[in-house]
C-alpha positions, -999 to 999 in steps of 0.1 A, spaced: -84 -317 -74 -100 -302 -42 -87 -267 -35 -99 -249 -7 -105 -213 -4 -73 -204 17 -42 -212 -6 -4 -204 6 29 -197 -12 56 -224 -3 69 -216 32 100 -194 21 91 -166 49 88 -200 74 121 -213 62 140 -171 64 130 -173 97 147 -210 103 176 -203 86 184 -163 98 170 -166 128 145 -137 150 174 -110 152 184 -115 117 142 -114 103 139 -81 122 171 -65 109 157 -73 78 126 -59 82 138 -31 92 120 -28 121 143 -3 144 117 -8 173 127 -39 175 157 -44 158 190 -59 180 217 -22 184 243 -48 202 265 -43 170 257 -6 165 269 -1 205 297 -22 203 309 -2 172 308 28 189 327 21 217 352 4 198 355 34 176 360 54 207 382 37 226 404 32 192 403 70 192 412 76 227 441 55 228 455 72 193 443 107 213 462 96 244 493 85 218 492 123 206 483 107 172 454 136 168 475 162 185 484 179 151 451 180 136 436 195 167 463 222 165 454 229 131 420 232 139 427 257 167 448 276 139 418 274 117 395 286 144 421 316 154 417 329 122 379 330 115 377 348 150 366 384 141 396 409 145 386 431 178 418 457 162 446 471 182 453 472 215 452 511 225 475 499 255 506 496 234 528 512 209 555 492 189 583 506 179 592 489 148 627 487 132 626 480 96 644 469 70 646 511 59 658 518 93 687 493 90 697 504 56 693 541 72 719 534 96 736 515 75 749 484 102 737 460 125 733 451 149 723 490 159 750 511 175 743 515 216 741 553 206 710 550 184 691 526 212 702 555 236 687 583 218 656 560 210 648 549 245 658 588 252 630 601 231 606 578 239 612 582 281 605 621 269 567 613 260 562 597 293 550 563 285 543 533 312 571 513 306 592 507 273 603 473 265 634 466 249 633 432 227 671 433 219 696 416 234 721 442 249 744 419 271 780 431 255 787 467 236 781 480 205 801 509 207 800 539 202 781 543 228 776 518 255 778 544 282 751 562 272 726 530 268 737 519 302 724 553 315 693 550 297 693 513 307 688 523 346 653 542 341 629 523 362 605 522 330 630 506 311 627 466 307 653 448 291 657 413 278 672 384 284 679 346 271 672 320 290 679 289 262 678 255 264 716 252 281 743 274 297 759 277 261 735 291 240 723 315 275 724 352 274 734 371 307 711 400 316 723 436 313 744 446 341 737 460 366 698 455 365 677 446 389 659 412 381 625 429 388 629 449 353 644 421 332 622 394 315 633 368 296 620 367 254 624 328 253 591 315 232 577 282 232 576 262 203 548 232 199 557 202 180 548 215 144 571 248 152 541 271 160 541 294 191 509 290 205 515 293 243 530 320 267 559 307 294 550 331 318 575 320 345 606 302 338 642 289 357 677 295 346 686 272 373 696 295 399 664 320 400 629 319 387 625 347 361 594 362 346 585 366 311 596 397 288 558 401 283 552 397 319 569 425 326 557 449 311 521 438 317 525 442 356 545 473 350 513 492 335 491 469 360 508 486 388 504 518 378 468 511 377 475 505 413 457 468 405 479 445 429 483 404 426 486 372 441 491 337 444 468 313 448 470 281 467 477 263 433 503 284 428 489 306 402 485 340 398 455 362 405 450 393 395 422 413 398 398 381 403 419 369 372 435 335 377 463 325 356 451 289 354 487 267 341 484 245 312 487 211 314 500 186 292 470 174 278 445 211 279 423 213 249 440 200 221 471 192 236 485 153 249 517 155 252 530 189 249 561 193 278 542 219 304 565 227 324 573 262 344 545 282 343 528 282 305 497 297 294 480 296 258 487 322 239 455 337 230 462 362 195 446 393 187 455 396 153 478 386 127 492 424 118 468 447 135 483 440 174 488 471 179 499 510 166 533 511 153 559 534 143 595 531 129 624 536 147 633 561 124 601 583 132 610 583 170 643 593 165 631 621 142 609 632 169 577 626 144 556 608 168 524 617 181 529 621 218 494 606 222 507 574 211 531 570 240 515 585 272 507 561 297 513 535 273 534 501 269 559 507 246 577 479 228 612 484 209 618 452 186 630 440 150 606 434 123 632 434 94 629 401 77 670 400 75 672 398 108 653 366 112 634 366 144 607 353 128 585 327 141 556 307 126 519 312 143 482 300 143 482 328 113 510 314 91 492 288 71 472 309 47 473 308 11 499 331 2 522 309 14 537 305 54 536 340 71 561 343 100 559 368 130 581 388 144 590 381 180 584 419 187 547 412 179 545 376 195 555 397 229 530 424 223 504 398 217 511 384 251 515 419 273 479 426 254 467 389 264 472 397 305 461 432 304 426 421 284 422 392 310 429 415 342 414 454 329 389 436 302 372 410 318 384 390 285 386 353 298 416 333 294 416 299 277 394 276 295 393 235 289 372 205 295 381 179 320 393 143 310 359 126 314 342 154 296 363 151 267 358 114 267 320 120 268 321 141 240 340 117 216 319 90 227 286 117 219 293 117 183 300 82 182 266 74 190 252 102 164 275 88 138 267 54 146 223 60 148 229 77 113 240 55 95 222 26 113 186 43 106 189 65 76 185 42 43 191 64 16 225 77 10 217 115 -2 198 115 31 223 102 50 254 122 37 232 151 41 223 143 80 261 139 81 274 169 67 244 187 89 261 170 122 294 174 112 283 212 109 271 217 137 301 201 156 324 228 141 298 252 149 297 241 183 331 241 189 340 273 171 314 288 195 330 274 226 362 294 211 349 326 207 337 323 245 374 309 250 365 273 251 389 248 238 374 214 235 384 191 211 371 186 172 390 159 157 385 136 177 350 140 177 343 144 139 366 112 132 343 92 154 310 108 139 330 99 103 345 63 114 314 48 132 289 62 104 317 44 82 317 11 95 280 12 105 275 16 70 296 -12 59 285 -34 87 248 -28 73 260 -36 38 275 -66 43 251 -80 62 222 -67 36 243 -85 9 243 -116 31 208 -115 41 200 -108 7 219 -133 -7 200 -160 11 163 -142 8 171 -146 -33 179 -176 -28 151 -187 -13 131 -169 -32 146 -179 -63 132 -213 -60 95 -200 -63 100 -169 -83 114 -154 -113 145 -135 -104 130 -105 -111 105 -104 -87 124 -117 -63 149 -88 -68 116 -61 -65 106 -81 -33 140 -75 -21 140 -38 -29 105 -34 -14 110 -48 17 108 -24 39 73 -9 29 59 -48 23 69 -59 57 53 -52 92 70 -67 123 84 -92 101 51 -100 87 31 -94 51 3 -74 60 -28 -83 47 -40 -63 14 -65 -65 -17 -50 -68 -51 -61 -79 -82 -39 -112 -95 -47 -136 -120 -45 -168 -106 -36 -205 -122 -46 -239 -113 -31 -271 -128 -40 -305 -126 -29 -340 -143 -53 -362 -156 -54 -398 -143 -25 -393 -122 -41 -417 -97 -40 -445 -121 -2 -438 -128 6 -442 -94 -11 -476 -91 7 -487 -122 45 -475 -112 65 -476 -82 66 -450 -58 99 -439 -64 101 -442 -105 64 -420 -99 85 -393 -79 113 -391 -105 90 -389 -129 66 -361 -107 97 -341 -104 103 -337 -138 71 -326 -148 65 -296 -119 97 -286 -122 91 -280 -160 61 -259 -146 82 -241 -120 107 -229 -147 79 -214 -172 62 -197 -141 93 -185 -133 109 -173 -170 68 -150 -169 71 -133 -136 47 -156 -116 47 -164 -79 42 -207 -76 19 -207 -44 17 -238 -38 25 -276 -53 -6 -299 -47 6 -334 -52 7 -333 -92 -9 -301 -94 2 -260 -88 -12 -231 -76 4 -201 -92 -2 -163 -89 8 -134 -113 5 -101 -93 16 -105 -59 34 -97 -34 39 -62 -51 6 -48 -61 0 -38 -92 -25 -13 -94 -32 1 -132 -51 -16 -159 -20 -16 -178 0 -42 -151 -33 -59 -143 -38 -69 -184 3 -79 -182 -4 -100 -154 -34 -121 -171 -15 -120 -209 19 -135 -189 -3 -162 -170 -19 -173 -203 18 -172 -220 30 -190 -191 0 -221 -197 6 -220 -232 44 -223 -225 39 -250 -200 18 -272 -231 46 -269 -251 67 -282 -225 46 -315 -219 45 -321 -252 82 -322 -253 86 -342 -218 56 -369 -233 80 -373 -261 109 -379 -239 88 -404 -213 78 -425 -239 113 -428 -250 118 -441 -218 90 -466 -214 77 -439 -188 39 -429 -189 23 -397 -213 6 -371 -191 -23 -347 -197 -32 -317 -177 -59 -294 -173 -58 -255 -162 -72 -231 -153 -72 -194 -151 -90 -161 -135 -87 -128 -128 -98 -114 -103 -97 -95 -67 -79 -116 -38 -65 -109 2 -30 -122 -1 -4 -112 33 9 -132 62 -9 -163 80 0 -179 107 27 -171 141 60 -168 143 64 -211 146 48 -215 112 42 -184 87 29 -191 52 17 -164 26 -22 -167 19 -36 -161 -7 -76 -162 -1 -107 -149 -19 -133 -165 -46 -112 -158 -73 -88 -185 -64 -123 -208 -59 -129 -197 -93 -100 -208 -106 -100 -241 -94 -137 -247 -106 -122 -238 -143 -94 -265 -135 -125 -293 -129 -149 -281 -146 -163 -302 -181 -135 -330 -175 -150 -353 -204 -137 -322 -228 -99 -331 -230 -95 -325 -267 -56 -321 -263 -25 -328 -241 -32 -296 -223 -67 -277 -219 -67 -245 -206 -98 -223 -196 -105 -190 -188 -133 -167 -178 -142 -139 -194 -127 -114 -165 -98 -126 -179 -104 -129 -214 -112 -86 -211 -76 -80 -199 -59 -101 -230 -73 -74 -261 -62 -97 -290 -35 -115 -283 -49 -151 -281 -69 -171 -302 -101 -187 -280 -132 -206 -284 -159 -199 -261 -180 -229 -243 -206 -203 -233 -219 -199 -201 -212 -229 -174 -220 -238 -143 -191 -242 -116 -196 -261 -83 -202 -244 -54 -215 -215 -73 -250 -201 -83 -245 -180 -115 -233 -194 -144 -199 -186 -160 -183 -177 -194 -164 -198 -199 -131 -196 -225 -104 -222 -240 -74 -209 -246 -59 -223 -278 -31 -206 -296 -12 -173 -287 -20 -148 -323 11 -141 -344 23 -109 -350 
């Protein structure tokens, strides 16, 4: 048989690129230079506009608003406001008095002692709008101080509506309504509000522009119709700010930015004014707020602060009111910024950001440590982003953001495993047919360091290489018909292919009736240890393949069909094996003398057929087999085409152990 020097592996890398096509080879390959990111961006904007339309639905509304809780309550505490004293009465202070509601007598003498100390303004956060005798007359009196700011109820009807204190003028009375969000929390501030005759300001309004004008610091409105005061605008809320998609805006709302969740301000106990032991540092010049904290009263209301682990903590209206008196003053005297929000588009930008991230993580990172890693690291820095924002008063949204980082990395991770299973499913196929599945399943794993560009580059290994022939198979075909001669062909290679398979070869090529097969390739192996496996499986695999044709002569001549003998032979020895050819026809060569070699052992002595199957070796192989085979030498021979002489080996039994 004529071999030349240049040998190939049947043309599965030829027939991957038939049957998966150019975009499918280079997704393979791994190649992101190259590869096709149409699925990777058409992930991402499905992701995102999936996201959007649940966003715009308010789906996500009550996880953002639990983030913004969360948020609220890692912001450092900046402590109290030194603006306001809060005049607390307690559960001690009822049971002191022994009633409630409070007699108009004791809210007389209170508001009495603390108009003594010459505060700002006092606020009174209890509703007042028919007697408590004993004395009504007197709390009327104290009622018509111009620092005195009662309360009133605006409600969601005329029936459950309180009527201001007589007698008032509007400019002093603010209303104590709160705003509730979907979940129950009170997160925003209704600055401005309609009982359907007159617009009325809030309790905490009040009070602020009470102590703002004594400060002399005057306001207006701007052309939107928002206040200004101070350079300070008022910007109003809108349904969809931050967070927010649905929320009902209406009036004049901001958010409610808290201070704290105990620590708003100083406070004292009714009792304690009444006694006269209060500082009067405390209450000069200040904004003093008169309001129930006793639990048994129940004006109680849930917060960004509630949810912690000691179950739900509630806060007093009292303190909801301070909070947003402390909120204007801080924005006007403290240059503290108010709430600010993104625009539409921006948000839209910013979900569609971390698509992209998610998406290019999980398209490009392999391993998973690595890539759950790289996400927790993104995912990190998008609450770290965003909690930074907030402590500048930013509020931009983080759900929706981290659920498309989460969803496209998701389904880019599943997209690429289905499609690797796929891809791999056909590549073992194919591969299957020439090699054993194990080293089609190593071929697999290695891909992405074996292949270049969708090529095998070119590399030097040492393989151990086998050459078959039959004898007289020329004869056989004049004798037989063409078709009963391919029957029979078939048989006897794919009895070959099935032993080179079941010892980890690589069938290179079949030549007519004979095979080129390598042990070794396409994954190098590198010790003297693998090397030595290589040659011992090669010679197993010959020895194997005698067997075999003894059996299959049995059978032939059962059949009336013709005996066969073969001839083989085997070397060890360096080779270039990678990639020939262009992207219309790619085979694997394998080139290098040692393959020559091989095929000179195959031819050489032909007149020495002593059994159904010869095989020969040289002595580079015969160093890697240590005593596992039995052998005769035939000395030193001389092989065409070459000019030294080599030692030359049969192969005749494998030794038992």
């Amino acid at each position: 048989m004529n071999v030349q020097t240049k040998m190939f592996m049947p043309k599965f890398f030829e027939r991957i690129y038939h049957k998966l096509g150019e975009r499918c080879w280079q997704q393979l390959t791994h190649s992101f230079a190259f590869a096709d990111l149409q699925p990777l961006v058409i992930t991402c904007m499905a992701v995102t506009v999936t996201l959007l339309g649940v966003r715009h639905l308010g789906g996500l509304q009550p996880l953002e608003l639990n983030a913004f809780d969360l948020m609220v309550q890692l912001r450092p505490d900046p402590g109290p406001d030194p603006r306001l004293l809060i005049v607390e009465i307690t559960e001690q202070d009822i049971k002191a008095f022994k009633k409630w509601p409070l007699s108009d007598r004791v809210l007389a003498k209170a508001l009495a002692e603390i108009a003594r100390l010459k505060p700002t303004a006092i606020g009174l956060d209890i509703i007042r709008d028919i007697p408590y005798e004993p004395g009504h007359a007197e709390l009327a009196t104290q009622l018509k101080n111009p620092k005195v700011f009662p309360i009133t109820f605006i409600g969601n009807s005329e029936y459950d509506r309180v009527q201001q204190p007589p007698n008032i003028p509007d400019k002093r009375v603010g209303f104590n309504d709160v705003v509730l969000d979907p979940d129950g929390r009170v997160r925003r501030n209704l600055m401005f509000a309609s009982d359907g005759k007159t617009t009325l300001a809030s309790f905490s309004m009040r009070l602020a522009f009470a102590y703002l004008d004594s400060k002399k610091i005057g306001s207006k409105l701007t052309k939107e119709s928002e206040i200004e005061a101070n350079k300070t605008v008022f910007s109003k809320l809108r349904s969809n700010s931050g967070g927010y998609q649905n929320i009902n805006a209406e009036a004049y709302q901001v958010l409610l930015n808290y201070r704290s969740a105990e620590n708003i301000a100083k406070s004292v106990t009714l009792t304690q004014v009444l006694d006269r032991k209060v500082d009067p540092k405390l209450v000069k010049g200040k904004i003093v707020l008169i309001g129930v904290t006793a639990i048994t009263v129940n004006d109680l209301f849930s917060t960004p602060y509630s949810a912690t682990a000691r179950g739900n903590r509630l806060m007093p209206g009292v303190l909801i009111h301070a909070t947003a008196t402390s909120q204007i003053l801080s924005a006007v005297l403290d240059g503290k910024k108010l709430f600010w929000y993104w625009e539409e588009w921006q948000e839209i930008l910013w979900i569609a950001v971390w698509s992209a991230v998610g998406g290019c993580l999980a398209w490009r990172v392999e391993k998973s440590l690595n890539l759950i890693g790289l996400g927790i690291a993104a995912g990190g820095s998008l609450f770290g982003f965003t909690f930074f924002l907030f402590l500048q008063q930013g509020w931009i949204p983080l759900i929706a953001p981290a659920l498309a980082l989460l969803i496209t990395a998701g389904v880019a991770v599943i997209y690429k495993y289905e499609q690797s299973r796929q891809q791999q499913g056909i590549v073992m196929k194919l591969l299957g047919q020439q090699t054993s599945p194990a080293i089609a399943n190593a071929l697999w794993k290695e891909r992405v360091h074996l292949l270049e560009s969708g090529l095998l580059p070119g590399q030097k290994v040492t393989a151990t290489i086998i050459l078959t022939d039959l004898q007289g198979f020329s004869t056989i075909c004049e004798k037989l018909p063409p078709e009963v001669v391919m029957s029979w062909l078939n048989e006897y290679l794919s009895a070959m292919a099935q032993e080179v398979q079941a010892h980890q070869g690589v069938i290179n090529k079949f030549t007519g009736d004979g095979m080129l097969a390598v042990f070794g390739v396409p994954i190098p192996r590198t010790t003297p240890e693998e090397i030595a496996e290589d040659a011992s499986l090669a010679v197993s695999c010959a020895l194997a393949i005698s067997s075999r044709l003894l059996q299959m002569n049995q059978n032939w001549s059962d059949r009336g069909l013709p005996s066969a003998k073969m001839r083989v032979g085997i070397f060890t020895g360096p080779v270039m094996v990678g990639s020939l050819g262009g992207t219309t026809r790619l085979e694997y060569g394998v080139i290098g003398d040692s393959v020559n070699i091989a095929s000179r052992l195959e031819s050489c002595e032909k007149h020495r057929q002593e059994d159904t199957c010869r095989i020969l070796i040289a002595e580079e192989t015969l160093l890697h087999l240590g005593d596992k085979f039995e052998v005769e030498s035939w000395g030193a021979l001389p092989l065409k085409g070459r000019e030294q002489k080599v030692n030359v080996y049969r192969i005749l039994r494998s030794k038992k152990k």
